[in-house]
Structures are given as C-alpha cells and as structure tokens.
C-alpha positions in Angstrom: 42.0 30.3 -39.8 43.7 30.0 -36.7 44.7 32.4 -34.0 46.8 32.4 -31.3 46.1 33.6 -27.8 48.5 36.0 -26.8 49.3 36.6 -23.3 46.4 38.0 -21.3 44.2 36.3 -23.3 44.3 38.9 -26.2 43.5 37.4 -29.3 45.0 39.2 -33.1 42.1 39.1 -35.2 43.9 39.1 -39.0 43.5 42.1 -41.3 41.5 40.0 -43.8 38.7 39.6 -41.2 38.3 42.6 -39.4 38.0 44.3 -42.7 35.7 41.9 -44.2 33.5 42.1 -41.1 34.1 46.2 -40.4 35.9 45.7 -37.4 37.5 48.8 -36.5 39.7 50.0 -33.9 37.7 50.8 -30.5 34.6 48.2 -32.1 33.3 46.3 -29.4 32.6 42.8 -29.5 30.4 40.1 -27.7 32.1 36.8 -27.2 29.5 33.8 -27.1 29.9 30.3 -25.6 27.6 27.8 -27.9 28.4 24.9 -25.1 32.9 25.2 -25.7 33.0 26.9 -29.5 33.5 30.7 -29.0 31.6 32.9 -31.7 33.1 37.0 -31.8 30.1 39.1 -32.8 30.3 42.6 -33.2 27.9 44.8 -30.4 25.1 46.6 -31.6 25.5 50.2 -30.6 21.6 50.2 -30.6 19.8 46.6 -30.2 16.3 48.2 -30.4 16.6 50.1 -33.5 18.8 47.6 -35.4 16.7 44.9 -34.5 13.4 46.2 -35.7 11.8 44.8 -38.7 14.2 41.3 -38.4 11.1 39.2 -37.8 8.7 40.9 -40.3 8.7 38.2 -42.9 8.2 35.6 -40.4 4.5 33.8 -39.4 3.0 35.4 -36.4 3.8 33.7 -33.4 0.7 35.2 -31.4 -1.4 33.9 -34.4 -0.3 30.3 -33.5 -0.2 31.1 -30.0 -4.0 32.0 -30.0 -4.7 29.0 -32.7 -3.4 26.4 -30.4 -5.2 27.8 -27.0 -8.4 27.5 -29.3 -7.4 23.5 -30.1 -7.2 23.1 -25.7 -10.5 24.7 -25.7 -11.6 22.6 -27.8 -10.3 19.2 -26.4 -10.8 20.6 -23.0 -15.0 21.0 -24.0 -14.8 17.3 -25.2 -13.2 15.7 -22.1 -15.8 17.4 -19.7 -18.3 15.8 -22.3 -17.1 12.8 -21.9 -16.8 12.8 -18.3 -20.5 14.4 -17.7 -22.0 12.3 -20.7 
C-alpha cells in the first residue's frame, strides 16, 4: 500500500489499517529504522506488564549460559594439563 507524505512529514495511515491494527485517534506510535525501511509500531502504554510471559516457552538462556562456562572450565583444566604435563 502506499502512502504519501504530506507536508510536515505527516503521513495518512488508510482506514483499513488503522482499524485492522486498533489504531485510534490520540494512539501513539514508535517509528523504527531497520537500516532505511521504516516499521510504525504501536507504543505500549505499559512495556513491563505487556511484555511479561513473551519469553516463557523459550529455552533458558541462563541454562546455556551456565552450560557453556562449564565447557571453558573444562577446556581451560585441559590446556593447563597440557602445559604442566
């Protein structure tokens, strides 16, 4: 869809997609730069509390975290073997 910048940079956002993606009147927005395309996201009135539980189904990162200091270790023990052996 394309959308003409109006002077002062204001940009008309057709009716299709602001109902479609609840944008209503006085809704603010985040405008973000992925390196020259422009993505509108609507601003979470609460970050902290809409954002808890998004990662819940996901693997652990401190598990792998702690797994992967425990392979150094590891390697670490060896190559001071070697060097003292």
């Amino acid at each position: 869809m394309i959308v003409t910048v109006l002077s002062g940079g204001r940009l008309v956002i057709p009716a299709e997609l602001r109902k479609k993606c609840h944008l209503l009147p006085g809704t603010q927005v985040i405008i973000v730069d992925y390196g020259g395309v422009l993505a509108i996201v609507p601003a979470m009135k609460d970050p902290i509390k809409q954002g808890r539980g998004m990662l819940k189904d996901l693997p652990s990162l401190t598990a792998d975290l702690l797994e992967e200091r425990a392979r150094e270790r590891e390697r670490d023990g060896a190559r001071l073997k070697r060097l003292d052996g």
